[in-house]
N, C-alpha and C positions, 0 to 999 in steps of 0.2 A: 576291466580293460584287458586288449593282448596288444603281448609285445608284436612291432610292423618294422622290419629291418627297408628302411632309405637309403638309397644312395644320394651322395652330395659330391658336387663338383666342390677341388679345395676351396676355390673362390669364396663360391656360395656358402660354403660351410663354416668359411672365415666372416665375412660378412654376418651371417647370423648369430655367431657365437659373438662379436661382438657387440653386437645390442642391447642396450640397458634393459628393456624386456626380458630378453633370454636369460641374461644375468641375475633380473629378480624374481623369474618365474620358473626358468628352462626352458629347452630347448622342445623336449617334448609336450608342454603346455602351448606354446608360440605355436607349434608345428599346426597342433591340435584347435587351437581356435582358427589360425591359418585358412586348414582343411573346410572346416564348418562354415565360415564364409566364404569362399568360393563355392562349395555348393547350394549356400544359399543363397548365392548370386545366381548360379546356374536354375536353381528350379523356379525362381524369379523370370530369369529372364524365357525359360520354356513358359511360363505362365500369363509374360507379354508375347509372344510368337504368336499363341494359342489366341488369343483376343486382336490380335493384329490379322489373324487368317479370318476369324468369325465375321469378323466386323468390317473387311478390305471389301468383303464377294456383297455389296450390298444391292446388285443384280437380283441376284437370288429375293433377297427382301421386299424389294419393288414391285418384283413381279406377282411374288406372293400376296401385296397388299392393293397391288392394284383392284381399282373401282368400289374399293371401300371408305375413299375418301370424301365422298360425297353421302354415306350413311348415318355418320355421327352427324348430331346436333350441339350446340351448347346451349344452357336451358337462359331463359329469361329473364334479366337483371330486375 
């Protein structure tokens, strides 16, 4: 690991340092899983954007499968 100098508003700083968390873990374990989920939220939510854009342009799709709906069969029960 390296050391990563943060700034904290006193606030903020007070607030977290009083945390039963921070207390039985630290400040820099808290910080650290903190950090991890947010980006894991973040590359999550790039990951529905990406599927939201794919799948919104469904123009694109239609046109592309046009007049092949009529070529499939389903076969005889």
């Amino acid at each position: 690991m390296k050391p990563v100098q943060v700034m904290f508003d006193d606030d903020l700083l007070r607030r977290l340092s009083e945390s039963d968390e921070v207390r039985d873990r630290g400040r820099s374990e808290v910080v650290r899983r903190a950090v991890d989920v947010y980006l894991t939220h973040r590359e999550r939510e790039r990951i529905a954007h990406q599927y939201r854009t794919a799948y919104s342009t469904t123009d694109t799709l239609e046109d592309e499968l046009d007049g092949w709906a009529g070529e499939g069969t389903w076969p005889d029960e």
